[in-house]
Backbone as a printed PyTorch tensor [residue, N CA C, xyz], in Angstrom:
tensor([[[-21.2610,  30.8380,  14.8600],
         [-21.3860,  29.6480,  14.0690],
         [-21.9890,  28.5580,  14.9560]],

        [[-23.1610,  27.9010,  14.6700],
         [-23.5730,  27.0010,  15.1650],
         [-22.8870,  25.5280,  15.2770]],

        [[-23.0720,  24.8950,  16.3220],
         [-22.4840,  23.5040,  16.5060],
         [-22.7580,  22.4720,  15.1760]],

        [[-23.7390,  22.5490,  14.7980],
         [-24.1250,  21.7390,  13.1150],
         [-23.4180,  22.1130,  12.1720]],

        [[-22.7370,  23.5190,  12.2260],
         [-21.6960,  23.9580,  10.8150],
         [-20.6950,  23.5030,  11.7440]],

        [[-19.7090,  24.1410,  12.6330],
         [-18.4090,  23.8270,  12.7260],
         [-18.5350,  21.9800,  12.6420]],

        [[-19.3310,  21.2940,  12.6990],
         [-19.1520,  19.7450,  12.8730],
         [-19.3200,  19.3210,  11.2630]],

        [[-19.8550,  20.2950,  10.6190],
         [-20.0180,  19.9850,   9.0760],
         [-18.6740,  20.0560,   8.4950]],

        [[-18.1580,  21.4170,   8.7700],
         [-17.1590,  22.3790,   8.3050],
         [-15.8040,  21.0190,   8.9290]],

        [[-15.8030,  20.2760,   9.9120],
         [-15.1870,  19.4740,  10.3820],
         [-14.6880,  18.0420,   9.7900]],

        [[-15.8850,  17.8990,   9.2760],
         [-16.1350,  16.4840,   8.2170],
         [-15.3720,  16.8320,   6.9220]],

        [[-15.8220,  18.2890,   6.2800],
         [-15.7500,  18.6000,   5.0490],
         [-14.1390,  18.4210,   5.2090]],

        [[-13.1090,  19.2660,   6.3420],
         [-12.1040,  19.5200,   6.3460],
         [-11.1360,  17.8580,   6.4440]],

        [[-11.8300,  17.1650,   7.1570],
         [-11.2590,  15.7710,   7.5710],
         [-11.1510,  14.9910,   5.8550]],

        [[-11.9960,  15.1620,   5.1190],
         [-12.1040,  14.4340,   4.3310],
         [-11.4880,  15.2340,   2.7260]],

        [[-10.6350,  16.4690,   3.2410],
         [ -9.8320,  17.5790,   2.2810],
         [ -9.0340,  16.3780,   2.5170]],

        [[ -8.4340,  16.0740,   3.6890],
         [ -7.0930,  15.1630,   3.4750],
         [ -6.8470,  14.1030,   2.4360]],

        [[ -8.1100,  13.7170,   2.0320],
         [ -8.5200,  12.0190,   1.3020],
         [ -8.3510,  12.4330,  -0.3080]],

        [[ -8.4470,  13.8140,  -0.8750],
         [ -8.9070,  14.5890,  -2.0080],
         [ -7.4690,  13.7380,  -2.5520]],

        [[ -6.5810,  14.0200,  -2.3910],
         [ -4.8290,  13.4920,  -3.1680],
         [ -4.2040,  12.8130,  -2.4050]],

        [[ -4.3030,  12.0290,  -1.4730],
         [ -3.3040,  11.8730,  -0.8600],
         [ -2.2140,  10.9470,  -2.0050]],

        [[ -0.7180,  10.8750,  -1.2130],
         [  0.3070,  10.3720,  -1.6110],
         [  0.8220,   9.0640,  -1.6930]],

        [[  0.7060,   8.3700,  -2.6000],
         [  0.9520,   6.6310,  -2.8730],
         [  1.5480,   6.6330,  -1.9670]],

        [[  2.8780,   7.1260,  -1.2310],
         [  4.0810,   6.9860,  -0.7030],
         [  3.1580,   6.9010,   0.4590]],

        [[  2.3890,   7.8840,   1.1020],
         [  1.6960,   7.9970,   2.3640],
         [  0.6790,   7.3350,   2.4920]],

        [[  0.3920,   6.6000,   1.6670],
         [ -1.3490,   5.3000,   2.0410],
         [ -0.1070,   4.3420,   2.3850]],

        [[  0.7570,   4.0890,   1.8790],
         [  1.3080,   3.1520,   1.7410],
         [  2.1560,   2.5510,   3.0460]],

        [[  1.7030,   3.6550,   3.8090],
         [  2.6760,   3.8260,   4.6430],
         [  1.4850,   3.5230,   6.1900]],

        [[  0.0990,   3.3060,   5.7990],
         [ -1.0070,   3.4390,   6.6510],
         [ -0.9100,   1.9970,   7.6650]],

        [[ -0.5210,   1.6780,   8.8450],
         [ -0.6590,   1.0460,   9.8260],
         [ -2.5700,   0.9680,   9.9050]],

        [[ -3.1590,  -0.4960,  10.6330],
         [ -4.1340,  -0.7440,  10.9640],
         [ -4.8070,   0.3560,  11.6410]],

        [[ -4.6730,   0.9610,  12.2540],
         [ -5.1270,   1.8550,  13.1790],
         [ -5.3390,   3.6720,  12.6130]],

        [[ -4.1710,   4.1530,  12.0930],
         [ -4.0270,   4.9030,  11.1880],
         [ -5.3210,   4.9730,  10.1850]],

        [[ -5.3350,   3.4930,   9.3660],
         [ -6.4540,   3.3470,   8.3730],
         [ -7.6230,   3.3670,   8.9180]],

        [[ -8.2630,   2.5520,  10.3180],
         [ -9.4850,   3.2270,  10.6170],
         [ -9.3800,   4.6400,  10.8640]],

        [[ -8.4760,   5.1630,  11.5770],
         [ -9.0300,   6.4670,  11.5100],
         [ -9.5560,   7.4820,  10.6920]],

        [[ -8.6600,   7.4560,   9.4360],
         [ -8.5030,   7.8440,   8.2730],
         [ -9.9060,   7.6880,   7.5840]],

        [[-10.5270,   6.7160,   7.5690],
         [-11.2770,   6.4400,   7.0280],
         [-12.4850,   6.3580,   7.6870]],

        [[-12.7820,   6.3900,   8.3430],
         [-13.7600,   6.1050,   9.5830],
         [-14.9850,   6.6800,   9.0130]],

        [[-16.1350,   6.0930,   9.1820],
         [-17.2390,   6.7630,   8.3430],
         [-17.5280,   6.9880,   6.8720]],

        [[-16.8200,   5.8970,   6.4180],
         [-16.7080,   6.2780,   4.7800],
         [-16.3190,   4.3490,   4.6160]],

        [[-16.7490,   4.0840,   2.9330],
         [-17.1620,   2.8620,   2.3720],
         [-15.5320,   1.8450,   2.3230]],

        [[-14.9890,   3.4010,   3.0000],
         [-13.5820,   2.5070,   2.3310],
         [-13.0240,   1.4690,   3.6920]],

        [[-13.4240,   2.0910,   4.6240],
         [-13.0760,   1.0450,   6.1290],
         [-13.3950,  -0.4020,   5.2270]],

        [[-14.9620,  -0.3140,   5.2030],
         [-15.0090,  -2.2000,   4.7210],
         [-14.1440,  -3.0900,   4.0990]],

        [[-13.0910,  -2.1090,   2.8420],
         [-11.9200,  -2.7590,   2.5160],
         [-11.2910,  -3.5680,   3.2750]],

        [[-10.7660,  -3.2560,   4.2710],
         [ -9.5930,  -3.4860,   5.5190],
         [ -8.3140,  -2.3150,   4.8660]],

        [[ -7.5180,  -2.4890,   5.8570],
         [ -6.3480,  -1.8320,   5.3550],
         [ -5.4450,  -2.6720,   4.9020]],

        [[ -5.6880,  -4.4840,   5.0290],
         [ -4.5410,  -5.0270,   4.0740],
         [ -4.9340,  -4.6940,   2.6180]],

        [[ -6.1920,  -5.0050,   2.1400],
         [ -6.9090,  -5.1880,   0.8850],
         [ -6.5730,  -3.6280,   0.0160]],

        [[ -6.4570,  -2.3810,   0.8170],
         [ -6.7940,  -1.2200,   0.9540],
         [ -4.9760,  -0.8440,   0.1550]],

        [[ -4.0970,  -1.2590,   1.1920],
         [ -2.5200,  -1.3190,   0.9160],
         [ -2.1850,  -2.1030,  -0.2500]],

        [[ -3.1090,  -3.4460,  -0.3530],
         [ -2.4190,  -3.9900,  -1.5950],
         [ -3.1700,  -3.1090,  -2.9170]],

        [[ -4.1680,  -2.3020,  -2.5680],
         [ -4.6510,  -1.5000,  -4.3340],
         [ -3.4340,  -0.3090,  -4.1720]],

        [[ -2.9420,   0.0010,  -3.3040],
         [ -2.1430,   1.2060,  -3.2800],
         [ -0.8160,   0.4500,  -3.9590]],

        [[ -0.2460,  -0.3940,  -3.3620],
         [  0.7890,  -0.9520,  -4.0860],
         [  0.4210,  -1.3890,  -5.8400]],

        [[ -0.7070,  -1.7070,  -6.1160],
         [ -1.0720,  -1.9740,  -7.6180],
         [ -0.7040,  -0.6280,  -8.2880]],

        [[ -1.1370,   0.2690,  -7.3270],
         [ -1.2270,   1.9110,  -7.6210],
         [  0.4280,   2.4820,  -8.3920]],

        [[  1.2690,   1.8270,  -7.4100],
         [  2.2990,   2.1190,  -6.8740],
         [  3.5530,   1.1830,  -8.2930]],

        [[  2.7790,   0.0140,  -8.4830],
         [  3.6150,  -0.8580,  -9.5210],
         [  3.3410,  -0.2890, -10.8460]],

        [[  1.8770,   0.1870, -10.9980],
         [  1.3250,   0.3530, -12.4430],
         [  2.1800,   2.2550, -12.8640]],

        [[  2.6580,   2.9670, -11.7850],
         [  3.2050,   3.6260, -11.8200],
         [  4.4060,   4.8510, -12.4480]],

        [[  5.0460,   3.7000, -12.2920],
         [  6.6390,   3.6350, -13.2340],
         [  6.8960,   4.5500, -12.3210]],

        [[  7.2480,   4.8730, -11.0770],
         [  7.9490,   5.8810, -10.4570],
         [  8.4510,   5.1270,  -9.4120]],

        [[ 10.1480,   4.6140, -10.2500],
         [ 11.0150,   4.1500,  -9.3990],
         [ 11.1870,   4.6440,  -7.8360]],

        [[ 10.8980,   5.5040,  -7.8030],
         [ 11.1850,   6.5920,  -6.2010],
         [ 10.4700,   5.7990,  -5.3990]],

        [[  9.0080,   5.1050,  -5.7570],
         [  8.1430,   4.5680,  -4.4540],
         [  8.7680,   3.2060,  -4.6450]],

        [[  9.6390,   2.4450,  -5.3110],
         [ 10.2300,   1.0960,  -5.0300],
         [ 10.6550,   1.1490,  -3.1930]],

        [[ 11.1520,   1.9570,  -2.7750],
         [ 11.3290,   2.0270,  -0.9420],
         [ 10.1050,   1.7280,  -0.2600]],

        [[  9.1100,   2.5010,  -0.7270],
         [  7.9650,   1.9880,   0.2120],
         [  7.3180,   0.3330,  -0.0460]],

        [[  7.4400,   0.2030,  -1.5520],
         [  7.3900,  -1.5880,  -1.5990],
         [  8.4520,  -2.3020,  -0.8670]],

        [[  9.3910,  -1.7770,  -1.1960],
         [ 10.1810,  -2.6180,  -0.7610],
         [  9.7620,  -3.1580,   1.2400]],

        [[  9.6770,  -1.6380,   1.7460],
         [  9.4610,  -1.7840,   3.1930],
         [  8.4840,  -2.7620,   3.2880]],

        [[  7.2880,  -2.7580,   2.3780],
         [  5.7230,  -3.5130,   2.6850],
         [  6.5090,  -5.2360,   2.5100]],

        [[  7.5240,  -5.5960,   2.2300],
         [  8.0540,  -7.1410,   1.7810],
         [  8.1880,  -7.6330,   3.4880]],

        [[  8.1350,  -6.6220,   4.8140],
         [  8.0550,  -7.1600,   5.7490],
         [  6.9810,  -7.5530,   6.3610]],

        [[  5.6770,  -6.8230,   5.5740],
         [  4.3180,  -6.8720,   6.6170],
         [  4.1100,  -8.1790,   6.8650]],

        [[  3.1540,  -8.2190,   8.1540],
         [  2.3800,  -8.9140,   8.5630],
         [  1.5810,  -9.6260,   7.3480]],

        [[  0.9230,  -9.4700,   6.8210],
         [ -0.1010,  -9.6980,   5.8160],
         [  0.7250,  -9.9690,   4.5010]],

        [[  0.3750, -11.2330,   4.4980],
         [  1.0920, -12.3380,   2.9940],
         [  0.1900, -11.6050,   1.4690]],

        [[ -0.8060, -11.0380,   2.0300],
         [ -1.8000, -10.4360,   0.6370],
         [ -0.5660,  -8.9250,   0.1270]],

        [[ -0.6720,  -8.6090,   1.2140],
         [  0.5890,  -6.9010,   1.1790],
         [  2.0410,  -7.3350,   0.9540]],

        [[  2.2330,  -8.6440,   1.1060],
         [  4.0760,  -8.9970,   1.0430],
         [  3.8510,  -9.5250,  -0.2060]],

        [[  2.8120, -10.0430,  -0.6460],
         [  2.6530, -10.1490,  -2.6040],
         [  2.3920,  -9.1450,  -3.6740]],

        [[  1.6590,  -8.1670,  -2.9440],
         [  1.3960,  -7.1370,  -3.6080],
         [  2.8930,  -6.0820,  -4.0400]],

        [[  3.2560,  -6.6470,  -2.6410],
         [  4.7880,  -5.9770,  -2.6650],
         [  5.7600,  -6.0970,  -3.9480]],

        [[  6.1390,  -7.4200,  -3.8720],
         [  6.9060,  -8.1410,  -4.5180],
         [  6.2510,  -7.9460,  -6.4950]],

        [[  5.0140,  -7.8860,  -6.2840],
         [  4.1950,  -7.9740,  -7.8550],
         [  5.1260,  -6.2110,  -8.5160]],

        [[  4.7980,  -5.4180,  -7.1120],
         [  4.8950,  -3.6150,  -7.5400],
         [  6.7790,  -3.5830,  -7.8780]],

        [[  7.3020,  -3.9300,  -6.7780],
         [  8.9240,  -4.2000,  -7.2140],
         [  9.0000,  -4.9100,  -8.6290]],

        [[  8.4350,  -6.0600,  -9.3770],
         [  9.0350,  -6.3630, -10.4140],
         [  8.4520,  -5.7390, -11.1860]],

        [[  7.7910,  -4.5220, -10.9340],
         [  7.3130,  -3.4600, -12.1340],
         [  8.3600,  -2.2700, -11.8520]],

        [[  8.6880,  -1.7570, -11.3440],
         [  9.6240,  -0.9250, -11.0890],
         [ 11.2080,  -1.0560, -11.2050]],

        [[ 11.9530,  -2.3000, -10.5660],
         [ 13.5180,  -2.6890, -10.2250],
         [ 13.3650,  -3.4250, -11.5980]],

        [[ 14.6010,  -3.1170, -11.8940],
         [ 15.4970,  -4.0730, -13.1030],
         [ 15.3040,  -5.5470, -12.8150]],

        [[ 15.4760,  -6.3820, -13.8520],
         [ 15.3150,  -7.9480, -13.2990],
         [ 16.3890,  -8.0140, -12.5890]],

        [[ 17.6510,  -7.4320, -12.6790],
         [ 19.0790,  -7.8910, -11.9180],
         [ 18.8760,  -7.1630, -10.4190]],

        [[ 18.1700,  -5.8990, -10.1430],
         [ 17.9880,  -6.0400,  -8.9880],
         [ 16.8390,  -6.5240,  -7.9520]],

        [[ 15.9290,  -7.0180,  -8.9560],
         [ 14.2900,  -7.5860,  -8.5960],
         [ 15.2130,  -8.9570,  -7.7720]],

        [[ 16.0610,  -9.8980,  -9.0010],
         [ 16.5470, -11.0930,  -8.4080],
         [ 17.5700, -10.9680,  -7.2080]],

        [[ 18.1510, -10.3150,  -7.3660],
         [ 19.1050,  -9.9720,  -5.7420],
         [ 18.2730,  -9.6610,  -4.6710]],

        [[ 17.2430,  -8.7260,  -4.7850],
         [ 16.8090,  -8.3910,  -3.8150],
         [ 15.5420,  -9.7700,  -2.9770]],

        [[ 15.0570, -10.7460,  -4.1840],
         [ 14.8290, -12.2100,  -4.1070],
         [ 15.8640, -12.9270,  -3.2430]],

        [[ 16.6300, -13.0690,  -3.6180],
         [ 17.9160, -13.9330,  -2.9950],
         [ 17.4100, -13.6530,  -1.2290]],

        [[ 18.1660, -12.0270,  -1.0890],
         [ 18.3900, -11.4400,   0.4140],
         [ 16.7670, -11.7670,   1.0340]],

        [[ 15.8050, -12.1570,   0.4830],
         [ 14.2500, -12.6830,   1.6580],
         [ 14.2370, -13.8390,   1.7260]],

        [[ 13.4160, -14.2470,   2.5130],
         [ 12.9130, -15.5430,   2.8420],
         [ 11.7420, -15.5720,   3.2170]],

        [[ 10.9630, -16.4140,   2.5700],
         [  9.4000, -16.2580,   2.2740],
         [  9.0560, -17.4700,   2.3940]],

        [[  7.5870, -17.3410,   3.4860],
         [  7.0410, -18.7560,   3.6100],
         [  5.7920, -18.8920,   2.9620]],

        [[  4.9350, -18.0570,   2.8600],
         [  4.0980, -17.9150,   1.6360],
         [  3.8380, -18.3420,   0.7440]],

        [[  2.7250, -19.1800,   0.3760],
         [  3.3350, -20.1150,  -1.1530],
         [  2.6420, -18.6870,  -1.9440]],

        [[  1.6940, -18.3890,  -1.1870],
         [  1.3250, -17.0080,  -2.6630],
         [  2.4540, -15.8630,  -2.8820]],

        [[  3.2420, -15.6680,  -2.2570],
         [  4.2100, -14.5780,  -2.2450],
         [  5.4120, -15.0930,  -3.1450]],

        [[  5.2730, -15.9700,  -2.7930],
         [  6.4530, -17.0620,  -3.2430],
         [  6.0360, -17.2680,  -4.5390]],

        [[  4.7720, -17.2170,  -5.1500],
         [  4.7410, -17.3690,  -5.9510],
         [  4.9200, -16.3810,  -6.9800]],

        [[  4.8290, -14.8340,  -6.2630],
         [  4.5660, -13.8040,  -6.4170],
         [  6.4390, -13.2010,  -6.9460]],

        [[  7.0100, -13.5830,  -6.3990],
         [  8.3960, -13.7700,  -6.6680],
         [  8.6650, -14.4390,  -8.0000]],

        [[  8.4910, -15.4880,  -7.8900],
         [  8.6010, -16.5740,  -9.2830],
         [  7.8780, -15.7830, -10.6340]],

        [[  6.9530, -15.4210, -10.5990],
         [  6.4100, -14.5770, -11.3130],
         [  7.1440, -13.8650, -12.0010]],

        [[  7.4970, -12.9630, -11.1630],
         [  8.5450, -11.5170, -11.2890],
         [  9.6320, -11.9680, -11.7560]],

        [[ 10.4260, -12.8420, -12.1210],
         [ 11.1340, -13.2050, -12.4750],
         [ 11.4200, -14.0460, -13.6280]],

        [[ 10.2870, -14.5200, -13.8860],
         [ 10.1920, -15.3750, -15.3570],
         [  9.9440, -14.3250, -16.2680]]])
């Protein structure tokens, strides 16, 4: 096998991974992780905040209470765009009685997140 197929056969295989992956597992993609992942393909230009908050849209529009854990985890990120996206996917998933408790227990400086909360709750 020539060096031009196994490097083809390489690409083809790298990019089997991208075919399904798992809301739960994008969701879960650190900065670094996401370039790799993506590297050579249209989706880097996203970023991986922009990239995490369509996965969480993914993730709210859903109805599969089970990924409320991985939103929930994203309510710590770095990135106020991903700690709204968060909060938007939780009040599609959690009951209002536990959407608002779980409101109470954060503290958010964010006016967009914050707003993102208020939302979810009216």
């Amino acid at each position: 096998m020539s060096g031009k197929t196994k490097g083809r056969e390489a690409k083809l295989a790298a990019r089997e991974a991208l075919r399904a992956p798992a809301l739960a597992e994008l969701a879960r993609l650190d900065d670094a992780t996401f370039r790799t992942l993506f590297a050579k393909t249209s989706i880097k230009r996203t970023g991986r905040d922009r990239f995490v908050r369509n996965v969480l849209i993914a993730i709210g529009n859903s109805g599969d209470a089970s990924l409320a854990g991985e939103a929930e985890r994203l309510l710590e990120d770095a990135s106020p765009l991903v700690r709204g996206a968060a909060v938007w996917a939780l009040s599609r998933l959690m009951t209002r009685e536990t959407f608002t408790a779980l409101e109470k227990k954060k503290s958010e400086n964010d006016s967009s997140v914050i707003d993102e909360w208020a939302a979810g709750v009216a």
